[in-house]
NUZA-54208 format. One record per atom (N, C-alpha, C, O, CB): residue number from 1; y, x, z; atom name. Coordinates in Angstrom, 3 decimals. Glycine has a CB too. Example, Ala and Ser with C-alpha at 12.3 -4.5 7.8 and 13.67 -1.06 7.14 Angstrom:
NUZA-54208
  seq        c2        c1        c3  atom
    1    -5.690    13.190     7.800     N
    1    -4.500    12.300     7.800    CA
    1    -3.300    13.200     7.800     C
    1    -3.319    14.236     8.465     O
    1    -4.473    11.308     9.046    CB
    2    -2.250    12.850     7.080     N
    2    -1.060    13.670     7.140    CA
    2     0.030    12.900     7.870     C
    2     1.138    13.409     8.039     O
    2    -0.598    14.084     5.725    CB
***
This chain:
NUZA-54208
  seq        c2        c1        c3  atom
    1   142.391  -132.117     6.319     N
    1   141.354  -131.246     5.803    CA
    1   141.660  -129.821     6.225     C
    1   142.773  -129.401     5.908     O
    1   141.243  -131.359     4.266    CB
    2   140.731  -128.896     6.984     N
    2   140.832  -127.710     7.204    CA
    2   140.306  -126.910     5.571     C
    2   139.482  -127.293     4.740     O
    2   139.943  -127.442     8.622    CB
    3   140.925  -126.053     5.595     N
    3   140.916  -125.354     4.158    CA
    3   139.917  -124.621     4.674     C
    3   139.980  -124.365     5.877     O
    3   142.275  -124.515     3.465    CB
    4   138.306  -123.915     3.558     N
    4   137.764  -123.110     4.097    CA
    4   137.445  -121.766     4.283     C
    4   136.494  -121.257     3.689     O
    4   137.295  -123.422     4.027    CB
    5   138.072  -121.218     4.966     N
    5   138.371  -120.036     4.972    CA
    5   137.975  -119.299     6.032     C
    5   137.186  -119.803     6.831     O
    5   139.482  -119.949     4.803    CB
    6   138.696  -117.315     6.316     N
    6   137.902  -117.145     7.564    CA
    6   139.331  -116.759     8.491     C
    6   139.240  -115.865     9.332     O
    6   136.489  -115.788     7.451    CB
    7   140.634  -117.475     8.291     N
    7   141.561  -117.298     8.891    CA
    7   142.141  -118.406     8.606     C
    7   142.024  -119.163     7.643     O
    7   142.131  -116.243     8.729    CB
    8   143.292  -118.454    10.273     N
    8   144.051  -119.261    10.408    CA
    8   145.369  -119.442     9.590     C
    8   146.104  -118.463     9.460     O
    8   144.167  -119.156    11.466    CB
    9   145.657  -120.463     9.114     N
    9   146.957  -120.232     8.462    CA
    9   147.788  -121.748     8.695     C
    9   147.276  -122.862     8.587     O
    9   146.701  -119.773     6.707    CB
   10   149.478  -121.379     9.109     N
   10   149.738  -122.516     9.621    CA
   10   151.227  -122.627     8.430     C
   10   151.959  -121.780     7.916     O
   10   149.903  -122.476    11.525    CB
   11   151.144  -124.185     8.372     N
   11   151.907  -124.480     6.654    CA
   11   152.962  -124.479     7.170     C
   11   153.183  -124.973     8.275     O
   11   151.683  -125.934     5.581    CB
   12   153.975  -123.798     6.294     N
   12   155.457  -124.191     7.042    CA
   12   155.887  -125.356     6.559     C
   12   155.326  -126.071     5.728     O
   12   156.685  -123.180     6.820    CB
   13   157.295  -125.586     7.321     N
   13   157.524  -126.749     7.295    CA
   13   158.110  -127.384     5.910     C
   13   158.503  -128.550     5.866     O
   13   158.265  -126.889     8.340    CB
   14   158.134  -126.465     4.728     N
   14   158.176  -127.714     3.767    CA
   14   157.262  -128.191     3.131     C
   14   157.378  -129.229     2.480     O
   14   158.888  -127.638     2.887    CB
   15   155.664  -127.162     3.262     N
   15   154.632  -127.385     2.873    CA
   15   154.176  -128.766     4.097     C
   15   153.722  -129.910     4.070     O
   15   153.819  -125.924     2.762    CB
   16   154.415  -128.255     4.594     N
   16   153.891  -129.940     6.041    CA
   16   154.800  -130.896     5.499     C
   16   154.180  -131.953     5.616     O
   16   154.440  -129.779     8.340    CB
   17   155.854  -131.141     4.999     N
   17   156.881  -131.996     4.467    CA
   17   155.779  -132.902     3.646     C
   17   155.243  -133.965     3.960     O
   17   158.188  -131.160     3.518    CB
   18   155.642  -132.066     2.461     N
   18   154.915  -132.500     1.055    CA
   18   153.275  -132.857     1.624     C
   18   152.671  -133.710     0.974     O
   18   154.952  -130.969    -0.314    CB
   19   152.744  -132.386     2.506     N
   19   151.629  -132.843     3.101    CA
   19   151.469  -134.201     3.576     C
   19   150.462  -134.901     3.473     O
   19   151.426  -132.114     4.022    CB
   20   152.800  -134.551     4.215     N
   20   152.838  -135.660     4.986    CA
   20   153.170  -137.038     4.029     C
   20   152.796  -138.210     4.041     O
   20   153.917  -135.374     6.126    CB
   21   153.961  -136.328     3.313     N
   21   154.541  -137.345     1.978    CA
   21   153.147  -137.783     1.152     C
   21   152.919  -138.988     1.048     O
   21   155.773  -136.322     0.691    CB
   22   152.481  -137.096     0.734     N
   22   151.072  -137.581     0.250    CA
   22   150.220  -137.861     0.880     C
   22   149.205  -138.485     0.570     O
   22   150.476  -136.948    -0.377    CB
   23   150.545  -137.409     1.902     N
   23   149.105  -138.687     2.988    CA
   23   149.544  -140.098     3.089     C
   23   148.854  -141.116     3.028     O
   23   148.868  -138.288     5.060    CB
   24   150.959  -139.953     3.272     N
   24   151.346  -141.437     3.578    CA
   24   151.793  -142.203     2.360     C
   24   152.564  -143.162     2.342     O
   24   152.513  -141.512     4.623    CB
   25   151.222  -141.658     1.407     N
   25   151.247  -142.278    -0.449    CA
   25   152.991  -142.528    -0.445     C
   25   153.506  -143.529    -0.945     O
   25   150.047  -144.382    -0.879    CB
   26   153.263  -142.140    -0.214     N
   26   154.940  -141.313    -0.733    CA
   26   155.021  -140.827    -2.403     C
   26   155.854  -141.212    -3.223     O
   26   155.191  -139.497     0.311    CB
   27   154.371  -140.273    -2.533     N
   27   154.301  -139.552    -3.623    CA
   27   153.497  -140.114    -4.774     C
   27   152.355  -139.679    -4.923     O
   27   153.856  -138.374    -3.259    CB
   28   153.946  -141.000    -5.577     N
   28   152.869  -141.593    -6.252    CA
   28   152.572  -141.047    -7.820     C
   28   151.665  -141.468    -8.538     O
   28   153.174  -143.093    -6.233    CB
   29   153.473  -140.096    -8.149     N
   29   153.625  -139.542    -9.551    CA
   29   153.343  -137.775    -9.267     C
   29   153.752  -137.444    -8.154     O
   29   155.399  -139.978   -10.255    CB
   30   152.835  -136.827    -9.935     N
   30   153.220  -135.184    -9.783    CA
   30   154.759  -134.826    -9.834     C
   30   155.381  -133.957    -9.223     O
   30   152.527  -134.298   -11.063    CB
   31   155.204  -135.826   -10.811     N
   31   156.567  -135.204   -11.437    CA
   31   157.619  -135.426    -9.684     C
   31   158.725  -135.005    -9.345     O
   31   157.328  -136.508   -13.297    CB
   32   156.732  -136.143    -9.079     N
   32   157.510  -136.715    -7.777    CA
   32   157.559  -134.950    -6.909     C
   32   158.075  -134.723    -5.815     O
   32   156.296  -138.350    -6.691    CB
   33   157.182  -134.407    -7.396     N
   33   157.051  -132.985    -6.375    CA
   33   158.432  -132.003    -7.067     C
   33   159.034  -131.089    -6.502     O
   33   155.072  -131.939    -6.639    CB
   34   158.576  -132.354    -7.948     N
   34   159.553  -131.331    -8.882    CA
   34   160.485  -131.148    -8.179     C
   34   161.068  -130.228    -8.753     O
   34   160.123  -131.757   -10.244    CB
   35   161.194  -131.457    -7.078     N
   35   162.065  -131.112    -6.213    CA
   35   161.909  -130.465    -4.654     C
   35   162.841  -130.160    -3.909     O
   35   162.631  -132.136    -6.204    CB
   36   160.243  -130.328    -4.339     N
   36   159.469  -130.012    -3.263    CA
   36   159.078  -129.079    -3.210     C
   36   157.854  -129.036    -3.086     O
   36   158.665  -130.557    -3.028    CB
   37   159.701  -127.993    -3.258     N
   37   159.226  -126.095    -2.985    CA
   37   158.102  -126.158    -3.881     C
   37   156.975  -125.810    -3.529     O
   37   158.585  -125.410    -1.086    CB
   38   158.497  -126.780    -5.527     N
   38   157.654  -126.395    -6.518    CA
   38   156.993  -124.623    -6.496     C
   38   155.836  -124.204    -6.491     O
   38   158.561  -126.741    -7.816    CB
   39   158.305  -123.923    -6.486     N
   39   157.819  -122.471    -6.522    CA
   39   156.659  -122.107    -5.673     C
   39   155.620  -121.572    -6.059     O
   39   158.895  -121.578    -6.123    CB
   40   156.975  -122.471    -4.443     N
   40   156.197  -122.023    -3.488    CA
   40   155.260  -122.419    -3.472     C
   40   154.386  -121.707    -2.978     O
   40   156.487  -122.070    -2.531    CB
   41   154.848  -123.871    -4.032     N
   41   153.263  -124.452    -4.061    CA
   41   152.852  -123.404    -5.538     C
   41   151.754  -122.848    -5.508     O
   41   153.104  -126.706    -4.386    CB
   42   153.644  -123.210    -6.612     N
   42   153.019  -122.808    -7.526    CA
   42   152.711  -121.074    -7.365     C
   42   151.913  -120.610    -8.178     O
   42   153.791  -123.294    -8.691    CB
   43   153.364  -120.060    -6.274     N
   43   153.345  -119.021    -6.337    CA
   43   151.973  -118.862    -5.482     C
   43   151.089  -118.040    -5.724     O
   43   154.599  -118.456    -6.006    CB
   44   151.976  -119.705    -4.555     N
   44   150.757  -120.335    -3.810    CA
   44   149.410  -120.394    -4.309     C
   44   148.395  -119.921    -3.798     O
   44   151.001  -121.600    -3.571    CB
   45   149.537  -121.010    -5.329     N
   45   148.702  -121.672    -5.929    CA
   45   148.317  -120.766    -7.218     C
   45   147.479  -121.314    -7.934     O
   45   149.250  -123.031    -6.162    CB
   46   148.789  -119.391    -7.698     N
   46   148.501  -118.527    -8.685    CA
   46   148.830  -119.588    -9.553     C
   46   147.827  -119.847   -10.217     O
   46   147.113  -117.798    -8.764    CB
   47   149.941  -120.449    -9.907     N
   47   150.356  -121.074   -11.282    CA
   47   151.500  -120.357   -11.135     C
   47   152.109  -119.961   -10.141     O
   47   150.493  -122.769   -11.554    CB
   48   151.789  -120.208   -13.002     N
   48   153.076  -119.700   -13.526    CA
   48   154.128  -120.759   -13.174     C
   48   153.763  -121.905   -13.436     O
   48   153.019  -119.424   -15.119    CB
   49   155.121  -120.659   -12.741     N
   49   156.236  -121.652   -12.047    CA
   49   156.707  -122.410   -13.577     C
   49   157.014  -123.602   -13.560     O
   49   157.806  -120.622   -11.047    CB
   50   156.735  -121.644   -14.841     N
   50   157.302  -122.928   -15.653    CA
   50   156.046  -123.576   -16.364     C
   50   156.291  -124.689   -16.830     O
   50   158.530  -122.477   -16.884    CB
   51   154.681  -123.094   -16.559     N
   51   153.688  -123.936   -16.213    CA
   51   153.383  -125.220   -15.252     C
   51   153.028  -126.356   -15.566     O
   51   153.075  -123.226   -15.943    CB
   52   153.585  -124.777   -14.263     N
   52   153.508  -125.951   -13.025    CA
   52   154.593  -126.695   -13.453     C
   52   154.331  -127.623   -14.218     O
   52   153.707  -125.452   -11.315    CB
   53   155.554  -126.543   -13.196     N
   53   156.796  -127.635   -13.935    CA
   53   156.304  -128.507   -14.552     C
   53   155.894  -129.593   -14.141     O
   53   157.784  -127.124   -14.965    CB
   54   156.312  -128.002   -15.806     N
   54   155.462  -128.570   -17.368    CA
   54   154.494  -129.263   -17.308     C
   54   154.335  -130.134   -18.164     O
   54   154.851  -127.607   -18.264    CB
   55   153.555  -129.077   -16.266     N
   55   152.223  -130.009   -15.737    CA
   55   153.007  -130.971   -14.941     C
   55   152.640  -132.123   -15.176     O
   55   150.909  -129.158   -14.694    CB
   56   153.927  -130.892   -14.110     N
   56   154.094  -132.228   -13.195    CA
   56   154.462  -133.390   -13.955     C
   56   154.345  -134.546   -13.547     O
   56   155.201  -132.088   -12.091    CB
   57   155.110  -132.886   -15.576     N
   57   155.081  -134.210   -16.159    CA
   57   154.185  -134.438   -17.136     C
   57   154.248  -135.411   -17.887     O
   57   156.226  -134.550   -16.648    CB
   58   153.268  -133.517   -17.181     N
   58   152.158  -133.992   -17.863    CA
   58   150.997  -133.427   -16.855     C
   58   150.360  -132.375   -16.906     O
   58   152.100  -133.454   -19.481    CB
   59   150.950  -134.709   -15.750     N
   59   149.599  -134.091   -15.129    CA
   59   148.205  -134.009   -15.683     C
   59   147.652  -133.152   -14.994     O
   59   149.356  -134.726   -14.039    CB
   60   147.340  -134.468   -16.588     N
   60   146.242  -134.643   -17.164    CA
   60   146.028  -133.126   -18.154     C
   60   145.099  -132.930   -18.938     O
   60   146.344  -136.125   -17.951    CB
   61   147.277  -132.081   -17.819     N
   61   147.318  -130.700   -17.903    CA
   61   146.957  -129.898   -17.176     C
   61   146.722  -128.727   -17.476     O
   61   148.162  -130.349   -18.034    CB
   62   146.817  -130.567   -15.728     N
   62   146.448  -130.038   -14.723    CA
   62   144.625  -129.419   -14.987     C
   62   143.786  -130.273   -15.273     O
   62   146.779  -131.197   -13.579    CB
   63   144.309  -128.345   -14.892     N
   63   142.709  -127.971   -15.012    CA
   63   141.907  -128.890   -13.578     C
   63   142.655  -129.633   -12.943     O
   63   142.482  -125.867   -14.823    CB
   64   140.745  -128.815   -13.235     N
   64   140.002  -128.620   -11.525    CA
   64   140.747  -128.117   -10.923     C
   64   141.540  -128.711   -10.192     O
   64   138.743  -127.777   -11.181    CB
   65   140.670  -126.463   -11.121     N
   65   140.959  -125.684   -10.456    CA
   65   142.495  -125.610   -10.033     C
   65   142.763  -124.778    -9.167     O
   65   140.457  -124.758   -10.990    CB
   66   143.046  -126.022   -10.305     N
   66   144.112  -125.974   -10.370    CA
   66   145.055  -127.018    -9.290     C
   66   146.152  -126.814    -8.770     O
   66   144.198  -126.090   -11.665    CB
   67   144.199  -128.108    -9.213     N
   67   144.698  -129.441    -8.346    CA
   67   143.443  -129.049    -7.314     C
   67   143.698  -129.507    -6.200     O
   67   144.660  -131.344    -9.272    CB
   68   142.061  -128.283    -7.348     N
   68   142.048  -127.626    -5.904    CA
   68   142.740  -126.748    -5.375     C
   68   143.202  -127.114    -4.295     O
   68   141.130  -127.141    -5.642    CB
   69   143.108  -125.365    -5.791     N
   69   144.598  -124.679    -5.520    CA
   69   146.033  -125.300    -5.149     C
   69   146.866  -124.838    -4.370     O
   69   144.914  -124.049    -6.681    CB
   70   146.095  -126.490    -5.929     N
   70   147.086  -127.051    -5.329    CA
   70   147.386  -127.656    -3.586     C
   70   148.293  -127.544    -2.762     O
   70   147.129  -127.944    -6.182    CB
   71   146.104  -128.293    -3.650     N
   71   145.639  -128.968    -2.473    CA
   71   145.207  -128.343    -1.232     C
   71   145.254  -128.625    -0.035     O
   71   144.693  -129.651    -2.814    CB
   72   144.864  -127.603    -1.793     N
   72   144.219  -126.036    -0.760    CA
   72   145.792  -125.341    -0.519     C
   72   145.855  -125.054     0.676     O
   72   142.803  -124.484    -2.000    CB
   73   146.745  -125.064    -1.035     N
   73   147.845  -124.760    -0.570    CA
   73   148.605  -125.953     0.456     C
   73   149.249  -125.558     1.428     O
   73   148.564  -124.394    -1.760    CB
   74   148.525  -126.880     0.271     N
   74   148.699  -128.084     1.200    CA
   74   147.619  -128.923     2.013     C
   74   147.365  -130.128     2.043     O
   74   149.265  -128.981     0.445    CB
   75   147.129  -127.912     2.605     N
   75   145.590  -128.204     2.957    CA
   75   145.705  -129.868     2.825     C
   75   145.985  -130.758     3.628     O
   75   145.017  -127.564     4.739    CB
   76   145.379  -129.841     1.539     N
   76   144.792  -131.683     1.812    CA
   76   143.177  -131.593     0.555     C
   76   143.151  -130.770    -0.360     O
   76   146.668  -133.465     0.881    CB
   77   142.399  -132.264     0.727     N
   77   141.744  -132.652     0.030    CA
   77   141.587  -132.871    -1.116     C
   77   141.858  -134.056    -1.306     O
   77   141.626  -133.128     0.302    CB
   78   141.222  -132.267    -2.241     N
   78   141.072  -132.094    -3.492    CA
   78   141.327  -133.958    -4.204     C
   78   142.107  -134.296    -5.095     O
   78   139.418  -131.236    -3.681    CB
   79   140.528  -134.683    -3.550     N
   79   140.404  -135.912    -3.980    CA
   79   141.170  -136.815    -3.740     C
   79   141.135  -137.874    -4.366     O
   79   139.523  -136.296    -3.741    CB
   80   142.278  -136.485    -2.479     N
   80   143.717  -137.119    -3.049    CA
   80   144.376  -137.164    -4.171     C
   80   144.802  -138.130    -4.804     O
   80   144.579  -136.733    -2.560    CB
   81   144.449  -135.535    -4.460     N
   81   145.372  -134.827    -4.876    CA
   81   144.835  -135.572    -6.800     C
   81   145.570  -135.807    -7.759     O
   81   145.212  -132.857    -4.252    CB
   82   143.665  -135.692    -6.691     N
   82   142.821  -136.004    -8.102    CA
   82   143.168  -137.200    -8.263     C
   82   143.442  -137.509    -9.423     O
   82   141.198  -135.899    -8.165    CB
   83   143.282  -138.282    -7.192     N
   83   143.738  -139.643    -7.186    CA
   83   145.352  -139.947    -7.723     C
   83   145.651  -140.723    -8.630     O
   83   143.551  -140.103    -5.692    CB
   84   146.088  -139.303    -7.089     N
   84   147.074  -139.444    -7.208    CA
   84   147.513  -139.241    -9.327     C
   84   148.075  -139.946   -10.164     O
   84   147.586  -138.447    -5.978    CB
   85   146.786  -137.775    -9.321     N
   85   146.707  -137.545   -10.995    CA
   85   146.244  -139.035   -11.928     C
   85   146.992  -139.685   -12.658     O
   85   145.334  -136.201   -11.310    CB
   86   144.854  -139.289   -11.642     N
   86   143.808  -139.904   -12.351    CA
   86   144.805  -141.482   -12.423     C
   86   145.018  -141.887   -13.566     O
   86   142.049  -139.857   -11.396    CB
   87   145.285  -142.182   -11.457     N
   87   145.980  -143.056   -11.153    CA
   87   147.708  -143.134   -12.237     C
   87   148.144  -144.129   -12.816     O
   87   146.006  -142.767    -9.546    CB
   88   148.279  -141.861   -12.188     N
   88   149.423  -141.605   -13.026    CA
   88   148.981  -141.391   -14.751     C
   88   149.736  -141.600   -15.700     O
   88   150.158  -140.209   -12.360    CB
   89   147.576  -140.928   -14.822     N
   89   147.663  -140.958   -16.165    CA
   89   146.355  -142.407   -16.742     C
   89   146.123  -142.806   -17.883     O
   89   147.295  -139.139   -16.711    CB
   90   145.877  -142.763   -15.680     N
   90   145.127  -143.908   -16.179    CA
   90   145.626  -145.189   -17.300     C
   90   144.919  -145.593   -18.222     O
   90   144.808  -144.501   -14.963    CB
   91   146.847  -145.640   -17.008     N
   91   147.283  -146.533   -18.469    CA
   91   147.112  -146.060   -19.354     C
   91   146.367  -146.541   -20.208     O
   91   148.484  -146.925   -18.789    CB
   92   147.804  -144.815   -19.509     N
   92   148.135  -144.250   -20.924    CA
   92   146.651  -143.472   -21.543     C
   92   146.379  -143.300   -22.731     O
   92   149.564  -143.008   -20.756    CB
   93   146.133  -143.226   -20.801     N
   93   144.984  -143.128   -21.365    CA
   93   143.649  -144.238   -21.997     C
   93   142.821  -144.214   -22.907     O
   93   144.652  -142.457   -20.526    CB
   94   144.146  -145.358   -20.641     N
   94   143.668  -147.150   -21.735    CA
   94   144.260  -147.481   -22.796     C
   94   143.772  -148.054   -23.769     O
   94   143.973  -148.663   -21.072    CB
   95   145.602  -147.038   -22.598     N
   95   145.779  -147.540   -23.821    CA
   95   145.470  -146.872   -24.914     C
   95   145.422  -147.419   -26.016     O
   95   146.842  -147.852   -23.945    CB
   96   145.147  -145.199   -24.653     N
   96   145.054  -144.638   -26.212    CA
   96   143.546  -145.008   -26.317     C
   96   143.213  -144.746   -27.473     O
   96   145.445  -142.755   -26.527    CB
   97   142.352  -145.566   -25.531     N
   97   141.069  -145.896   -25.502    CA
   97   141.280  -147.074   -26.936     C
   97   140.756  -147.045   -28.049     O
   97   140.521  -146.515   -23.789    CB
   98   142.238  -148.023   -26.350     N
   98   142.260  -149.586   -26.997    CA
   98   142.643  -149.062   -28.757     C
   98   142.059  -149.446   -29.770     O
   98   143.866  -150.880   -26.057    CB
   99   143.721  -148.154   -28.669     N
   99   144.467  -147.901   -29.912    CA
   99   143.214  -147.519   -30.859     C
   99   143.134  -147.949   -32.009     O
   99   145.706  -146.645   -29.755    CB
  100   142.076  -146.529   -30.176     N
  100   140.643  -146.247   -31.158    CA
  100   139.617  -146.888   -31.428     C
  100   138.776  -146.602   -32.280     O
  100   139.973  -145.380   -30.867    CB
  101   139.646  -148.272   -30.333     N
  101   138.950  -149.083   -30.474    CA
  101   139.829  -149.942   -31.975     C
  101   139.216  -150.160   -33.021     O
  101   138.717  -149.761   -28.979    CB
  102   140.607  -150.142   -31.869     N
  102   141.562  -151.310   -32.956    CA
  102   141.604  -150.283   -33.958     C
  102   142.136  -151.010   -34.797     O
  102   143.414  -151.998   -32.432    CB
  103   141.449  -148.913   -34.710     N
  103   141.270  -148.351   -35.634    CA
  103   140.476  -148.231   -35.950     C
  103   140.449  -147.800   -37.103     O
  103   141.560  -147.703   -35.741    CB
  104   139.089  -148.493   -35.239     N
  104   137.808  -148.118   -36.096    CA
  104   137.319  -149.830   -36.547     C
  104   136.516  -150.197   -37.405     O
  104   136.392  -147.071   -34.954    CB
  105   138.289  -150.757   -35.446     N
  105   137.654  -152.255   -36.107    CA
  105   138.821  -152.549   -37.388     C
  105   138.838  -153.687   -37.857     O
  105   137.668  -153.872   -34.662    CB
  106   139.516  -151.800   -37.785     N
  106   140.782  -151.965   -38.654    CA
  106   139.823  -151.350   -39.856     C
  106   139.525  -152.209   -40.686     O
  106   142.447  -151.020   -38.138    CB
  107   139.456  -150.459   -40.031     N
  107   137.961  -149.321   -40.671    CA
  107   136.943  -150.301   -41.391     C
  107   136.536  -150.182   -42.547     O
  107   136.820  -148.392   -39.117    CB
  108   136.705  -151.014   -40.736     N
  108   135.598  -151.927   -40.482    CA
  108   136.024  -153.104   -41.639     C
  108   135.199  -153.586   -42.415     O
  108   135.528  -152.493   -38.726    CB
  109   137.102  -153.384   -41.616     N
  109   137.359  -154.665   -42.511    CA
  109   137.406  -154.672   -43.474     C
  109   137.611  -155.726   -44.075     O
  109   138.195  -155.270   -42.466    CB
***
C-alpha cells in the first residue's frame, strides 16, 4: 500500500522488518510487536509510548484512528492491521456475548 500523501518517504529498515513480518502473517497477536521499535511506530504514530504498550495487550483499546496511524507508519493497509486486532480479540469477546446471553436466560427462570 502506498500511503497517501504528497511525498516520498522510504521506511527504514526496522519499520520494513515489521512490514514484512505482517504481510507474511508472522505476527498474529499486537502484543507480538512489543519488542519491534515500539517507540518508533508509536512516536510515528502520535501515540504516547506507555499508551501504545498498554494497547498491545489490550488491543480492542486501540481507537480507528489509531490502527490507521499505525499502519500508515508501516505503510500497510488499515485492514490488515484491523484483522490482525479483530481476530486477537474475537474469542474473548464471544465469549463475553455467550456469558449475557446465559444471564439474561438465568433472569428468565
Amino acid at each position: 500500500m502506498s500511503t497517501k500523501n504528497n511525498f516520498k518517504r522510504v521506511l527504514d529498515l526496522d519499520l520494513q522488518h515489521i512490514k514484512a513480518l505482517i504481510e507474511n502473517g508472522e505476527i498474529k497477536k499486537m502484543r507480538d510487536l512489543e519488542n519491534s521499535s515500539s517507540t518508533k511506530i508509536a512516536k510515528f504514530a502520535g501515540i504516547n509510548q506507555g499508551r501504545y504498550a498498554s494497547k498491545l495487550f489490550n488491543p480492542s483499546d486501540f481507537s480507528a484512528s489509531e490502527i490507521c496511524r499505525i499502519s500508515y507508519v508501516l505503510d500497510l493497509d488499515p485492514s490488515l492491521m484491523s484483522s490482525i486486532i479483530i481476530t486477537e480479540i474475537s474469542e474473548v469477546e464471544y465469549e463475553r456475548v455467550n456469558l449475557n446471553f446465559e444471564k439474561e436466560l438465568l433472569k428468565k427462570k
